[in-house]
PDB file of the backbone (N, CA, C, O) and the ligand in Angstrom, with CONECT records:
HET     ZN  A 101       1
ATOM      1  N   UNK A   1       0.852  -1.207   0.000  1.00  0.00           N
ATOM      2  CA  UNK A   1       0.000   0.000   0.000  1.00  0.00           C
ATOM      3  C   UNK A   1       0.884   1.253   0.000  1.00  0.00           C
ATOM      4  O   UNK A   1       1.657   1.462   0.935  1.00  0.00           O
ATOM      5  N   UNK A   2       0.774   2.091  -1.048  1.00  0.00           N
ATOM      6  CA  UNK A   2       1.134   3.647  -1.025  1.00  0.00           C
ATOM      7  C   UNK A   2       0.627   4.291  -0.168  1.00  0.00           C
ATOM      8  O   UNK A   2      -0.438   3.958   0.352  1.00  0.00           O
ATOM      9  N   UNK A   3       1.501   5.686   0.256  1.00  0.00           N
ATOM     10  CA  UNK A   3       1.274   6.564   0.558  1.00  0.00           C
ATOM     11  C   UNK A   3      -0.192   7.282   0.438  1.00  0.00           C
ATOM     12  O   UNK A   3      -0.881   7.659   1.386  1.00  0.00           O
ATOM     13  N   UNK A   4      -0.510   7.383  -0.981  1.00  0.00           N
ATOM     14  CA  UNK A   4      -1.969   7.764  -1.854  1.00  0.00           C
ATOM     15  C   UNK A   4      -3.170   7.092  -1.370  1.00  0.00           C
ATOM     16  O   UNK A   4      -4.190   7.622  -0.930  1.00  0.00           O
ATOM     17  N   UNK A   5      -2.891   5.762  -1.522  1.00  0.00           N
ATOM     18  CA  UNK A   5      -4.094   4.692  -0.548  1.00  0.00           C
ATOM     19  C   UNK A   5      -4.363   5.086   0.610  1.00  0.00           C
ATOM     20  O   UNK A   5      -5.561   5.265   0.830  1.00  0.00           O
ATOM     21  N   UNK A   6      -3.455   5.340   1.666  1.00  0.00           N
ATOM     22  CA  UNK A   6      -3.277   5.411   2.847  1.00  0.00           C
ATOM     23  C   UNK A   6      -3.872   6.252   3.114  1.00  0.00           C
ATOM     24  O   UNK A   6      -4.930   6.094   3.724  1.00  0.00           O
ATOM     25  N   UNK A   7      -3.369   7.591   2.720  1.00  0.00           N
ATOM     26  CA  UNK A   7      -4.066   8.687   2.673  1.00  0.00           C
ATOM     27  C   UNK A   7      -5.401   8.688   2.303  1.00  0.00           C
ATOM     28  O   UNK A   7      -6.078   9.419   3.026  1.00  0.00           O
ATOM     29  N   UNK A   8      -5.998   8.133   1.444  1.00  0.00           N
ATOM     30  CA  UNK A   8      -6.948   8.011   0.271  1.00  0.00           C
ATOM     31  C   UNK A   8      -7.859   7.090   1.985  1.00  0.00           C
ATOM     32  O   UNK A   8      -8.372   7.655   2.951  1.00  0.00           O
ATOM     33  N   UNK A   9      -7.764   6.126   1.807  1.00  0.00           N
ATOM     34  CA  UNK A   9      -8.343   5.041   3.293  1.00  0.00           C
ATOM     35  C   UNK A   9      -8.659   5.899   4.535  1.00  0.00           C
ATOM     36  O   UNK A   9      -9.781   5.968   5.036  1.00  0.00           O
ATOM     37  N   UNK A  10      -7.325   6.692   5.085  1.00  0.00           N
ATOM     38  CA  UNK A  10      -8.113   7.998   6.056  1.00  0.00           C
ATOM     39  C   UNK A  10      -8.893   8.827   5.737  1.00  0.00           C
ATOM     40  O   UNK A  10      -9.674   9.254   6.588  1.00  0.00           O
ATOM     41  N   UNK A  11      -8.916   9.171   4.799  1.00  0.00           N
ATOM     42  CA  UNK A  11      -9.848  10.690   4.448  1.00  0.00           C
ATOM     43  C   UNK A  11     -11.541   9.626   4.860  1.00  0.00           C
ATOM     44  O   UNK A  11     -12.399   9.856   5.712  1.00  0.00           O
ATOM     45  N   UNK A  12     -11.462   8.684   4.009  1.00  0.00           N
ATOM     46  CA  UNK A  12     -12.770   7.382   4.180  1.00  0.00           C
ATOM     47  C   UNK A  12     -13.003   7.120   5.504  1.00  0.00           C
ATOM     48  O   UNK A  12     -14.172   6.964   5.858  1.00  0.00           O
ATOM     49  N   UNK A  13     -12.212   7.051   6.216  1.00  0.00           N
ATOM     50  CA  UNK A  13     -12.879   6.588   7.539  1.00  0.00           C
ATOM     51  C   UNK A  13     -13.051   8.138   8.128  1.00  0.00           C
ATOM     52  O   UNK A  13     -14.131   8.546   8.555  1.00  0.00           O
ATOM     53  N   UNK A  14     -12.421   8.556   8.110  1.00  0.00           N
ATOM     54  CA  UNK A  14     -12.873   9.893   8.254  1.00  0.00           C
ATOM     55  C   UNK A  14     -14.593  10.378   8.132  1.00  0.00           C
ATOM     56  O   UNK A  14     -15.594  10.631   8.802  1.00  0.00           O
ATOM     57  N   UNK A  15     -14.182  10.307   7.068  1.00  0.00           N
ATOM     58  CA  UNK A  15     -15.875  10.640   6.553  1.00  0.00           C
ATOM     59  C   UNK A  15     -16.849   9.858   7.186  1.00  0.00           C
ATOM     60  O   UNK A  15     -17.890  10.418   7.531  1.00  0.00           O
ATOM     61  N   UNK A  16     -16.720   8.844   7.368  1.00  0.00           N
ATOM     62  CA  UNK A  16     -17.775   7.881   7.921  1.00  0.00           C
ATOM     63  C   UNK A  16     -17.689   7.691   9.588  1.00  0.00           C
ATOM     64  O   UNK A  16     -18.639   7.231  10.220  1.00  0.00           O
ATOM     65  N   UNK A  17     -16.453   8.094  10.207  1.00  0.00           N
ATOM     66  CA  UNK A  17     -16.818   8.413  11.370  1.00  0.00           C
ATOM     67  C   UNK A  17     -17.941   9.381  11.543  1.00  0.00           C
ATOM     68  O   UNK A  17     -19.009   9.133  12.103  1.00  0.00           O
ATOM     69  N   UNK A  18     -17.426  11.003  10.766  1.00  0.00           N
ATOM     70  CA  UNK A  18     -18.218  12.027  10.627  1.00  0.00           C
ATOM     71  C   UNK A  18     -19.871  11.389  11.308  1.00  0.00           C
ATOM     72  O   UNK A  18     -20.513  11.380  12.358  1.00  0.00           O
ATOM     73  N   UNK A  19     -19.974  10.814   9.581  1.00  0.00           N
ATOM     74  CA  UNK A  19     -21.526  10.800   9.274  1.00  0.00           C
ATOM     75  C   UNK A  19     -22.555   9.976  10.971  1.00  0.00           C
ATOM     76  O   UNK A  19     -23.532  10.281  11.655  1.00  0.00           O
ATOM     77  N   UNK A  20     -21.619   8.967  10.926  1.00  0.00           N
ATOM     78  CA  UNK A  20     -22.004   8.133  12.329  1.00  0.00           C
ATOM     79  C   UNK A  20     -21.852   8.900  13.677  1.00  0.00           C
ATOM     80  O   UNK A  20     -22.294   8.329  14.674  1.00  0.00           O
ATOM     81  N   UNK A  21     -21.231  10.227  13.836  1.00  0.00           N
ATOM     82  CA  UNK A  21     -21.414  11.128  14.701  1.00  0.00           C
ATOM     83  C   UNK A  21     -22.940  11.727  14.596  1.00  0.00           C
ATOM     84  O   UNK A  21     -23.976  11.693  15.260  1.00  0.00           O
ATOM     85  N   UNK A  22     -22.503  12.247  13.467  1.00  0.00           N
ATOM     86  CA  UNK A  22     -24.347  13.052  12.510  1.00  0.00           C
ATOM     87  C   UNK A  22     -25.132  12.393  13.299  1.00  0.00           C
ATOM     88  O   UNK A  22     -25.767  12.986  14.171  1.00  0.00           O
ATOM     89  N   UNK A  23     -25.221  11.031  13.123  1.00  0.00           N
ATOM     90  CA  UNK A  23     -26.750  10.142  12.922  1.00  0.00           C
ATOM     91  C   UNK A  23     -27.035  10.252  14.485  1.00  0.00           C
ATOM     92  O   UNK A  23     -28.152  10.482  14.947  1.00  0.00           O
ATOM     93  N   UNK A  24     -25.549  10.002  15.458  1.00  0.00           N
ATOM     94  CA  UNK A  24     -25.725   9.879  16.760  1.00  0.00           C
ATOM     95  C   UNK A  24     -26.209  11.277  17.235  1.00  0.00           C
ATOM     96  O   UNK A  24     -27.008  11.176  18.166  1.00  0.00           O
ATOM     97  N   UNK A  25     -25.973  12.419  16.892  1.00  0.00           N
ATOM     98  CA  UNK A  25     -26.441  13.653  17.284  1.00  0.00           C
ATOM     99  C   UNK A  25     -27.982  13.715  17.218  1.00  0.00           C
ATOM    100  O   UNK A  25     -28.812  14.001  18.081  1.00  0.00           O
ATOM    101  N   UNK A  26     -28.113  13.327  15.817  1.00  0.00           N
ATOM    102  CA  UNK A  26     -29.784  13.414  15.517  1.00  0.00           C
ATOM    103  C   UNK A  26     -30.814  12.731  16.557  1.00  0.00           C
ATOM    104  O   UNK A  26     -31.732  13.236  17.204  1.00  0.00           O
ATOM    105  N   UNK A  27     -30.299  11.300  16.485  1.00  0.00           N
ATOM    106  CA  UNK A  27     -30.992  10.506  17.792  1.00  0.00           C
ATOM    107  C   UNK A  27     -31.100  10.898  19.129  1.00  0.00           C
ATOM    108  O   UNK A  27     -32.096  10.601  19.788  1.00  0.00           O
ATOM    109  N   UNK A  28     -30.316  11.435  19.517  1.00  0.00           N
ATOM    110  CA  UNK A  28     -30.285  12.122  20.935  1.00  0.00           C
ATOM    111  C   UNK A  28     -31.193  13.724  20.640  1.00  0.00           C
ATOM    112  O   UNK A  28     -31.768  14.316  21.553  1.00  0.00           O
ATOM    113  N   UNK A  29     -31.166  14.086  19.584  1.00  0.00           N
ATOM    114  CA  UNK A  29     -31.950  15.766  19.447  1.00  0.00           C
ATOM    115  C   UNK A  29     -33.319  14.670  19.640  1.00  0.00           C
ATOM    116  O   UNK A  29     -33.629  14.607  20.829  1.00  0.00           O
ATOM    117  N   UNK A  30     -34.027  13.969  18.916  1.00  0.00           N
ATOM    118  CA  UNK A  30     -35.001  13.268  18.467  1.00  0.00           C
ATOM    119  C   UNK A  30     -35.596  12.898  19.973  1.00  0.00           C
ATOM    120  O   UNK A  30     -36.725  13.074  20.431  1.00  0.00           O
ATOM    121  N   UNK A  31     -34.727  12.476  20.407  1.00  0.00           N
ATOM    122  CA  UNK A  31     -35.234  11.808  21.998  1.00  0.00           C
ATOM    123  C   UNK A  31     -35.568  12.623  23.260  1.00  0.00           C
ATOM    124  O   UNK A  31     -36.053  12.230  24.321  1.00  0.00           O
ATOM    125  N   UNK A  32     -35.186  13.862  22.880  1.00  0.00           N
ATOM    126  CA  UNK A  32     -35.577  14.643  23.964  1.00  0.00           C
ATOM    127  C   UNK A  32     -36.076  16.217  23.322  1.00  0.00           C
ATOM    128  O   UNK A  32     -35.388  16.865  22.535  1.00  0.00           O
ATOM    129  N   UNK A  33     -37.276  16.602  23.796  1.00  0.00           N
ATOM    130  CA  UNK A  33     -37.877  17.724  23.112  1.00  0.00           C
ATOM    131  C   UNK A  33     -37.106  18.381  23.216  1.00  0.00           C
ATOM    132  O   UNK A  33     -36.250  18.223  24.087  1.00  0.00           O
ATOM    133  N   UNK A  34     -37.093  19.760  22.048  1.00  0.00           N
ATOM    134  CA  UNK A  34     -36.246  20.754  22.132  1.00  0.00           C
ATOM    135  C   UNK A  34     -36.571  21.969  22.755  1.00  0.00           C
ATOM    136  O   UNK A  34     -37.666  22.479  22.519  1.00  0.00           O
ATOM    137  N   UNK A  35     -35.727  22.535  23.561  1.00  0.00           N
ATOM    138  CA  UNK A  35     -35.663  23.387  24.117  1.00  0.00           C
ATOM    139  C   UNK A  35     -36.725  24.417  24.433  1.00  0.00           C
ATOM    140  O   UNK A  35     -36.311  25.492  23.999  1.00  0.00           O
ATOM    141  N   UNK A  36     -37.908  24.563  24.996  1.00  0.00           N
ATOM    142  CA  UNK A  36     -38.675  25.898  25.077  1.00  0.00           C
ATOM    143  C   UNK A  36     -38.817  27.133  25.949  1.00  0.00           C
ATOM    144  O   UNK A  36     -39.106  27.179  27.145  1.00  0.00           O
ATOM    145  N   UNK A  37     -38.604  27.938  25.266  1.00  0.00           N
ATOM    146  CA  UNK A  37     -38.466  29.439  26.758  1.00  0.00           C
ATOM    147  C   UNK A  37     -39.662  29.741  27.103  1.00  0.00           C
ATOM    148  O   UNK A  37     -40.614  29.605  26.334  1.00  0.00           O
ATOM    149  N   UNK A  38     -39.762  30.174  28.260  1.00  0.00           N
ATOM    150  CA  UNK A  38     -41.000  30.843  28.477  1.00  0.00           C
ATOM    151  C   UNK A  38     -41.510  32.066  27.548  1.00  0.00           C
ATOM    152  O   UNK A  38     -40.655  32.912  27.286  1.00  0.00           O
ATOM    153  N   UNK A  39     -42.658  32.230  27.083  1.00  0.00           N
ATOM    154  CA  UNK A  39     -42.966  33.441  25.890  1.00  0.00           C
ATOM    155  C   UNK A  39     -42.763  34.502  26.564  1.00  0.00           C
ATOM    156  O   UNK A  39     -42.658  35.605  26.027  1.00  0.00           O
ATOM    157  N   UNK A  40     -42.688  34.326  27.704  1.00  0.00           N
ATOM    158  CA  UNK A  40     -42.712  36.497  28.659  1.00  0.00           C
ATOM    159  C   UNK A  40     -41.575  36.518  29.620  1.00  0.00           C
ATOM    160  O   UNK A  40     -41.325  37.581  30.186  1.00  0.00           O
ATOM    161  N   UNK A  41     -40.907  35.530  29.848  1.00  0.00           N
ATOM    162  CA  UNK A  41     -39.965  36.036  30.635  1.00  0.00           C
ATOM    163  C   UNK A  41     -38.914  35.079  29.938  1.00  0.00           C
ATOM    164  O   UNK A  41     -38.215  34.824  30.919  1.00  0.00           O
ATOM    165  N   UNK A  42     -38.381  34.426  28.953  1.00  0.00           N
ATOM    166  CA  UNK A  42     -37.845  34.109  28.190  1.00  0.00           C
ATOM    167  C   UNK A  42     -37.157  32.966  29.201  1.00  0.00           C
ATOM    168  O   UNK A  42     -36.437  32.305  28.453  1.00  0.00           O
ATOM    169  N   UNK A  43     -37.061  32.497  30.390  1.00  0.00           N
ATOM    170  CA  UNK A  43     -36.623  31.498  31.095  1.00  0.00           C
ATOM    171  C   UNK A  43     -37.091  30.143  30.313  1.00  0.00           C
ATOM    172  O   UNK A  43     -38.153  29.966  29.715  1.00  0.00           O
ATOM    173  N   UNK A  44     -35.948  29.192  30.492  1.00  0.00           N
ATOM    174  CA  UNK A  44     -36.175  28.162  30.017  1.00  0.00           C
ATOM    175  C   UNK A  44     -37.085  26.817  30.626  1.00  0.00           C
ATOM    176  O   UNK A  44     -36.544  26.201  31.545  1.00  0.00           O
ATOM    177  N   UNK A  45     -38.123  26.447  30.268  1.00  0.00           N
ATOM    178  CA  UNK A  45     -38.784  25.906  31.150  1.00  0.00           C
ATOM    179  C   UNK A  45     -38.460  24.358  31.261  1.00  0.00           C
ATOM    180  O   UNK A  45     -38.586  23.698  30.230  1.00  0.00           O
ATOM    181  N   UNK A  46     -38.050  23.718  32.431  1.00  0.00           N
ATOM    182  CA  UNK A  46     -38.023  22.643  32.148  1.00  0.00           C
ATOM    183  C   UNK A  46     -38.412  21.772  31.780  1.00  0.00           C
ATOM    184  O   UNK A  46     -39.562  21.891  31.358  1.00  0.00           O
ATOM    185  N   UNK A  47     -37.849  20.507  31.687  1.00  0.00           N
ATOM    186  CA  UNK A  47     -37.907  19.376  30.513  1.00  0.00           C
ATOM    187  C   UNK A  47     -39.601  18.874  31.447  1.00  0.00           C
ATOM    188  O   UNK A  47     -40.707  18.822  30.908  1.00  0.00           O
ATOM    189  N   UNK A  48     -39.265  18.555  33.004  1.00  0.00           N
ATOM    190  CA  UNK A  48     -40.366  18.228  33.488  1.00  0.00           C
ATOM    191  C   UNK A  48     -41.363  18.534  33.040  1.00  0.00           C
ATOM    192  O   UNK A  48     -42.148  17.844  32.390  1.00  0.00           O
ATOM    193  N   UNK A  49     -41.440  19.687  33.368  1.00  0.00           N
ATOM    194  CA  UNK A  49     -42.796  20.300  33.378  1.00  0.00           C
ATOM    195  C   UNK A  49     -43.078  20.222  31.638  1.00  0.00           C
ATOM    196  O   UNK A  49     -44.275  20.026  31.434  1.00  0.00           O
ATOM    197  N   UNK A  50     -42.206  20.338  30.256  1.00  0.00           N
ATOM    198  CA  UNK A  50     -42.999  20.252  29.345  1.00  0.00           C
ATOM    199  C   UNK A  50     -43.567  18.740  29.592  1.00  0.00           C
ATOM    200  O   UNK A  50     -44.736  18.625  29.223  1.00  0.00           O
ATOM    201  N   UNK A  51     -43.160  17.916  29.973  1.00  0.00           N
ATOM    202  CA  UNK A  51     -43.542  16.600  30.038  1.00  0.00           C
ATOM    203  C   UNK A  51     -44.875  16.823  30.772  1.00  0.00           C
ATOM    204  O   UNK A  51     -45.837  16.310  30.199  1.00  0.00           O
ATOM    205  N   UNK A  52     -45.093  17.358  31.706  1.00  0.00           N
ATOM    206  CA  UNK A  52     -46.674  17.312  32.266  1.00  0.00           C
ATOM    207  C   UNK A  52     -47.515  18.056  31.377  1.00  0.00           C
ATOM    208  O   UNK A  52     -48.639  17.736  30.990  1.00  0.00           O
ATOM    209  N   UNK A  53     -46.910  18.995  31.116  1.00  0.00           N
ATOM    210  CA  UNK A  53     -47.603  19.687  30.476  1.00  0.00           C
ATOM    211  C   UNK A  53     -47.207  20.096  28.725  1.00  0.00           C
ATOM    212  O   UNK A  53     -46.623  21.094  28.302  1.00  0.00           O
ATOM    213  N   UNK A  54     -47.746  18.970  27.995  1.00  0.00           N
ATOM    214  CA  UNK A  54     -46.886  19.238  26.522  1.00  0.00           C
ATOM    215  C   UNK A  54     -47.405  20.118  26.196  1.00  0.00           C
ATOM    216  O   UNK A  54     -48.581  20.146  26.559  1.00  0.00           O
ATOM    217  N   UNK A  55     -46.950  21.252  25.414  1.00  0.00           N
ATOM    218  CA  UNK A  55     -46.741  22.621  24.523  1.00  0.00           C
ATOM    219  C   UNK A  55     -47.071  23.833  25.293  1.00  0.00           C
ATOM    220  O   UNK A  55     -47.604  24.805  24.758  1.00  0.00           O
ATOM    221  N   UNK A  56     -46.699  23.780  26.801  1.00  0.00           N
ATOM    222  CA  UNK A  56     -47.039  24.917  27.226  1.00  0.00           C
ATOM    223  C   UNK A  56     -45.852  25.627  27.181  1.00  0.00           C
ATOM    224  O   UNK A  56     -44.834  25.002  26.884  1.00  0.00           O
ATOM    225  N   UNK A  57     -45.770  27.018  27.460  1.00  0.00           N
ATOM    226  CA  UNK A  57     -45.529  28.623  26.488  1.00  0.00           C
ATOM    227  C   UNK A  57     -45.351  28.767  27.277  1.00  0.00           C
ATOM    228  O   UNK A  57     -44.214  29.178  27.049  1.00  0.00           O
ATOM    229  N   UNK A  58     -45.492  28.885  29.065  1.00  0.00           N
ATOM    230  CA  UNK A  58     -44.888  29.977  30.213  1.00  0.00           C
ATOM    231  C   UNK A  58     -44.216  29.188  31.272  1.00  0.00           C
ATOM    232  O   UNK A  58     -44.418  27.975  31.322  1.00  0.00           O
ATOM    233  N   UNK A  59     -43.428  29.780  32.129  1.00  0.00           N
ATOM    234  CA  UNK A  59     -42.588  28.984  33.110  1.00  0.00           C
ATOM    235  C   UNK A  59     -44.019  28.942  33.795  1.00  0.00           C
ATOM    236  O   UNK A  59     -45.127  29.306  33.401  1.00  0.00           O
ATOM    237  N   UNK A  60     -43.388  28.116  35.461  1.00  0.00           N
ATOM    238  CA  UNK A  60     -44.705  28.258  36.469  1.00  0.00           C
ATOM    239  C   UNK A  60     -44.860  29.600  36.615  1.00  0.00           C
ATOM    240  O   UNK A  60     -45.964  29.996  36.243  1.00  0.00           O
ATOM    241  N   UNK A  61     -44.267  30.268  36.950  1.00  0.00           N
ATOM    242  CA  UNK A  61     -44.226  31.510  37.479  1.00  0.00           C
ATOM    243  C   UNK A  61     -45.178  32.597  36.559  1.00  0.00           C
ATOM    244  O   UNK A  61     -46.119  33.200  37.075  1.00  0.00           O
ATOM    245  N   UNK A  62     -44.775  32.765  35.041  1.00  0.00           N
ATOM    246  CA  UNK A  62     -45.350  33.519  34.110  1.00  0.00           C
ATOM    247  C   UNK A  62     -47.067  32.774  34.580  1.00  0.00           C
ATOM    248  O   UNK A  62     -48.069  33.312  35.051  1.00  0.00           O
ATOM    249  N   UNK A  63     -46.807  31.499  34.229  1.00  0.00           N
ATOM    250  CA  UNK A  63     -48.526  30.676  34.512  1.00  0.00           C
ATOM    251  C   UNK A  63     -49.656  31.525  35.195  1.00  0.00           C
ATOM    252  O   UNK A  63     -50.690  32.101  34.856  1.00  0.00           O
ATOM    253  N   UNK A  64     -48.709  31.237  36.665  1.00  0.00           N
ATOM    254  CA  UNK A  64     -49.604  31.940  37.850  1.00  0.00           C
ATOM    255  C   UNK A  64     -50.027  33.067  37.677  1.00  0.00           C
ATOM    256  O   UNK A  64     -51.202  33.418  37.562  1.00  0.00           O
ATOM    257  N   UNK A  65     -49.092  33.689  37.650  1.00  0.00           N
ATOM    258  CA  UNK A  65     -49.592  35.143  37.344  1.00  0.00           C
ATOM    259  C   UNK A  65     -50.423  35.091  36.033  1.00  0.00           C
ATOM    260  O   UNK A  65     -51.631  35.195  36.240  1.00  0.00           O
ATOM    261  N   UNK A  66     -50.122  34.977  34.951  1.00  0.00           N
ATOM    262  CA  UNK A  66     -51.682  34.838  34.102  1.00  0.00           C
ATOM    263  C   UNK A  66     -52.884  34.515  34.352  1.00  0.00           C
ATOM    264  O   UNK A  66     -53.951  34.825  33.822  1.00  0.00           O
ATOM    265  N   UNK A  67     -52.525  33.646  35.495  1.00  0.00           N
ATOM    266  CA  UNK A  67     -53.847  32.720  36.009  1.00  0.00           C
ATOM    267  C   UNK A  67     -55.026  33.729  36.676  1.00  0.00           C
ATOM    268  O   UNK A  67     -56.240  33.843  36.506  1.00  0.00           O
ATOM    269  N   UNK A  68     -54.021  34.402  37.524  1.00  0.00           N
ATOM    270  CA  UNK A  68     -54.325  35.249  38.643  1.00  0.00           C
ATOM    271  C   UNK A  68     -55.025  36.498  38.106  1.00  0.00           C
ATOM    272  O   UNK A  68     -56.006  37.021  38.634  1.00  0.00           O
ATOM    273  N   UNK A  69     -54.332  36.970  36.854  1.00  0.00           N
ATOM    274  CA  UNK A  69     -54.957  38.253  35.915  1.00  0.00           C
ATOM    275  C   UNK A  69     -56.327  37.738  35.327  1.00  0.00           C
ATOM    276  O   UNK A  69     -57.438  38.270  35.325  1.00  0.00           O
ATOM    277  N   UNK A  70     -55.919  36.615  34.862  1.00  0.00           N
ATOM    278  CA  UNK A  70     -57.382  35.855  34.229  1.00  0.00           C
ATOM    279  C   UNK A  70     -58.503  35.655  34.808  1.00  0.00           C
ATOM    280  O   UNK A  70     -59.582  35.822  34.239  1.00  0.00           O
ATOM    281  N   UNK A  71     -58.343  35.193  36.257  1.00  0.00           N
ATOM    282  CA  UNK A  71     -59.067  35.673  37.599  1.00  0.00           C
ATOM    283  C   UNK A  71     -60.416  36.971  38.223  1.00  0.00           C
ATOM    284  O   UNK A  71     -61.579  37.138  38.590  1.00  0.00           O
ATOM    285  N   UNK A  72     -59.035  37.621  37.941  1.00  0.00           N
ATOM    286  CA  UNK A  72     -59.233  39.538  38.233  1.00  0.00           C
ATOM    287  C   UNK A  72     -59.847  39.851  37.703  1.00  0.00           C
ATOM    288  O   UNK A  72     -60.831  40.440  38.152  1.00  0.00           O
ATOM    289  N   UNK A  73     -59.558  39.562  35.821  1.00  0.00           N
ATOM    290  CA  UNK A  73     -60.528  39.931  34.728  1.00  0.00           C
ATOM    291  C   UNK A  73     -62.000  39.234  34.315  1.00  0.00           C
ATOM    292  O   UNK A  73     -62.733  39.478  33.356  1.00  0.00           O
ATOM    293  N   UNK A  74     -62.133  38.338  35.337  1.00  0.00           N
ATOM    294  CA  UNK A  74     -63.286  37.128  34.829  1.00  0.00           C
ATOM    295  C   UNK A  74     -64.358  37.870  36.107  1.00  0.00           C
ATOM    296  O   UNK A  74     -65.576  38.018  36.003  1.00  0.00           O
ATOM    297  N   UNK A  75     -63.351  38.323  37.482  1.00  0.00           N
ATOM    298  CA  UNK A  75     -64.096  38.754  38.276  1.00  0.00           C
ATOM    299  C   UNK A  75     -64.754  39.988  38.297  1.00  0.00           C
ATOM    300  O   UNK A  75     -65.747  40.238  38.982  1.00  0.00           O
ATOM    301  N   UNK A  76     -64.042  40.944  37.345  1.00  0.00           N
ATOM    302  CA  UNK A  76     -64.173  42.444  37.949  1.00  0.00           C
ATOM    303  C   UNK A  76     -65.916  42.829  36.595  1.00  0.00           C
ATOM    304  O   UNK A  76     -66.484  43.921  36.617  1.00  0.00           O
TER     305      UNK A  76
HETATM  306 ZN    ZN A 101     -41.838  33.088  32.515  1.00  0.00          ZN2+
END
């Protein structure tokens, strides 16, 4: 085997390590939802809580207080 092969054989595994990194990145993005901030105070809400609560938009905190305005305004 030359030099050229050799070379030629690394660049190949190379590449295909790459791609098998790729695939492993994707699977792990795939497996765990991505990231959501709260819409008003831009805090990141945790993984928990999207899990109880899938597609909600506010931390607890933003929640309550909406809750509480929603309240005020239902009452007054
Ligand atoms: Zn918030």
């Amino acid at each position: 085997m030359d030099d050229v092969d050799k070379a030629q054989q690394e660049v190949e595994h190379q590449i295909s390590t790459s791609i098998t990194n790729r695939k492993l990145e994707d699977e792990v993005k795939a497996a765990r939802p991505p990231v959501t901030k709260c819409i008003e105070c831009e805090e990141v809400i945790p993984i928990e809580r999207q899990l109880i609560m899938p597609g909600c938009q506010r931390c607890v905190t933003c929640k309550e207080r909406s809750e509480l305005l929603n309240k005020r305004i239902n009452h007054a």
